[in-house]
N, C-alpha and C positions, 0 to 999 in steps of 0.2 A: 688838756683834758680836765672839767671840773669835777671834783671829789668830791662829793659829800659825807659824814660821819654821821648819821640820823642817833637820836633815841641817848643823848648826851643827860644827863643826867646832875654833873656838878663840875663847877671850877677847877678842880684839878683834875678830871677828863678833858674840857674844853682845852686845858691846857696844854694834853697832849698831842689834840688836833692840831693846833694848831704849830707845835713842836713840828709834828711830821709833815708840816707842807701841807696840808688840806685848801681845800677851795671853800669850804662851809660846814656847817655843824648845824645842825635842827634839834629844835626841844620840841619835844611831844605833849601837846597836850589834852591827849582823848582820852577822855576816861575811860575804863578799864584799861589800858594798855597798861606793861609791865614797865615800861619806862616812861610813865607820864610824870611830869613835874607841874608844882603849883607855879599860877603866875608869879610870884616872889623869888620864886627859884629861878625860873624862866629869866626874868629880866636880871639875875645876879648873874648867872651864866653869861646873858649877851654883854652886858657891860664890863663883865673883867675882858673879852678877848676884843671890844668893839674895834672897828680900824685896821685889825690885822688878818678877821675873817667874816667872811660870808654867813650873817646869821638866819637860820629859816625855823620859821613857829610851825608844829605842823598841829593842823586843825580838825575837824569833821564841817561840814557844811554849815555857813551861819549867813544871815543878813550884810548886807554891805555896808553897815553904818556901824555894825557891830565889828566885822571885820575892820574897817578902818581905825576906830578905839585899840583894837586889841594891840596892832601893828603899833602906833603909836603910843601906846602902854608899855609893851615890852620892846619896845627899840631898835625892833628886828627889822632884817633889810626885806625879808622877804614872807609871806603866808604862804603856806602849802596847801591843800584842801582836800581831805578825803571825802568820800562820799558825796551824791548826788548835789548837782549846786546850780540856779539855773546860769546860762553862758553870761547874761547880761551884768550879773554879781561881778563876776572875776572883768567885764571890762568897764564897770565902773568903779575899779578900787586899784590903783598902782600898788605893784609889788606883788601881787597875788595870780596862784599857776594851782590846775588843778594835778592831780594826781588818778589816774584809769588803771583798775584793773583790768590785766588780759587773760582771755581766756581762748577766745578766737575771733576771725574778719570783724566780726562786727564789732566786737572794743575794738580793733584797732582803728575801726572806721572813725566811733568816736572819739578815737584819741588827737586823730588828724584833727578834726571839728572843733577840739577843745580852743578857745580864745587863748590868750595872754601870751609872751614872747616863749615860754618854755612848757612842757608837759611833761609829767613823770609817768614812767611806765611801772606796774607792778605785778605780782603775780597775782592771780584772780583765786581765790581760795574763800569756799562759804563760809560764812557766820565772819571773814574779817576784816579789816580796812587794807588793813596793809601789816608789813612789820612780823612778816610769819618764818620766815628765812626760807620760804617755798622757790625756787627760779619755774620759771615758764619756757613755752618755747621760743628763744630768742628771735628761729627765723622770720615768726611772723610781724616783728616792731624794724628788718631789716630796709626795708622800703620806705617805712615813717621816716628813719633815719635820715635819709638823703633829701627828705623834703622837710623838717622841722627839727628845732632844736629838745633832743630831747634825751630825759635823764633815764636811764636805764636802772632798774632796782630789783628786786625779790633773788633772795638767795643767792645773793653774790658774795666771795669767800675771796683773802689772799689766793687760794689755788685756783680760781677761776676767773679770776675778773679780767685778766689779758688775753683769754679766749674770748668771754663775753665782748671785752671789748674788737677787738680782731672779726667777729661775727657780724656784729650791730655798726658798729661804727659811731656810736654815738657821740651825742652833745657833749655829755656827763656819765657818770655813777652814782650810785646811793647804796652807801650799806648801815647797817643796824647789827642783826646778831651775827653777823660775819666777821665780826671784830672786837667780842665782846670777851670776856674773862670765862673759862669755861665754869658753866651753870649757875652765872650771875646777869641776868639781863640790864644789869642798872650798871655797871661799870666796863671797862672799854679798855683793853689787852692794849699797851703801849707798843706792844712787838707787830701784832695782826695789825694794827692801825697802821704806820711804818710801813709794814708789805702789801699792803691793800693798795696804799696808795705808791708805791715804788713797781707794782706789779699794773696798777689802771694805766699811769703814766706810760709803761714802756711797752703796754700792750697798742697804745697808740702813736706808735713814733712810723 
């Protein structure tokens, strides 16, 4: 099962992803988000843990030339994409997967559609990209499931993620403020992190 740890913030969080076993860590960087980091930070983050974890930038939609600088700027394995992006971008740029909100059939439609080897599922909540700790209804990404690799996300919690995963069956996971220090969005609970990932894993055994 891949774990992801989104919306990492500094080095010694990274560090505790990577303590717990994780599959990857994402830096945020869309503006206004609560845990966005500048690119300086960004790339200080991926190069203390590089080699030992799965690094992901996550983005808002940008050109594919620009995406390819950023990826090789910040040294990250992989681009995430919020928001609208045309298909062509993501398959002329390695390492980059978009990210669909759902809300019903027809995101899920487009989520199938989405190019690149992975898709992230999120919950669909107005005015945001993602990153809201809202969950959706799992069983409609149940079917994606079994036909694409895909990362399950929105308001998943230590207390739920072995359901969600048990439900979906998915690829992966992805949490954000499911694992954060209560009423701090920029830091990341060493304990919740640990059972996020101890609860994703053994909900898929």
């Amino acid at each position: 099962m891949y774990v992801k740890i989104c919306g990492v913030t500094g080095v010694e969080d990274a560090e505790l992803v990577c303590a717990a076993g994780a599959s990857a860590l994402g830096v945020n960087l869309v503006a206004g988000s609560p845990r966005r980091v500048e690119p300086e930070q960004a790339r200080a983050i991926v190069a203390a843990v590089a080699g030992r974890v799965e690094t992901v930038a996550v983005v808002r939609a940008l050109p594919a030339d620009e995406l390819r600088g950023l990826r090789a700027a910040l040294g990250v394995d992989w681009v995430q994409i919020h928001d609208d992006v045309a298909p062509a971008v993501v398959e002329q740029v390695p390492g980059v997967f978009l990210a669909v909100r759902i809300g019903d059939a027809a995101d899920v439609a487009r989520a199938a559609r989405a190019p690149g080897p992975r898709v992230l599922v999120d919950a669909k909540v107005a005015g945001a990209l993602g990153g809201t700790g809202q969950a959706f209804d799992w069983s409609l990404v149940a079917d994606l499931a079994q036909a694409r690799a895909i990362v399950l996300a929105g308001g998943l919690h230590p207390g739920n993620v072995a359901r969600a995963v048990a439900a979906v069956a998915p690829w992966g996971v992805d949490v954000a403020s499911g694992v954060e220090r209560t009423g701090d969005p920029r830091r990341k609970d060493p304990a919740r992190i640990a059972a996020f990932v101890a609860a994703a894993r053994g909900g898929s055994a």
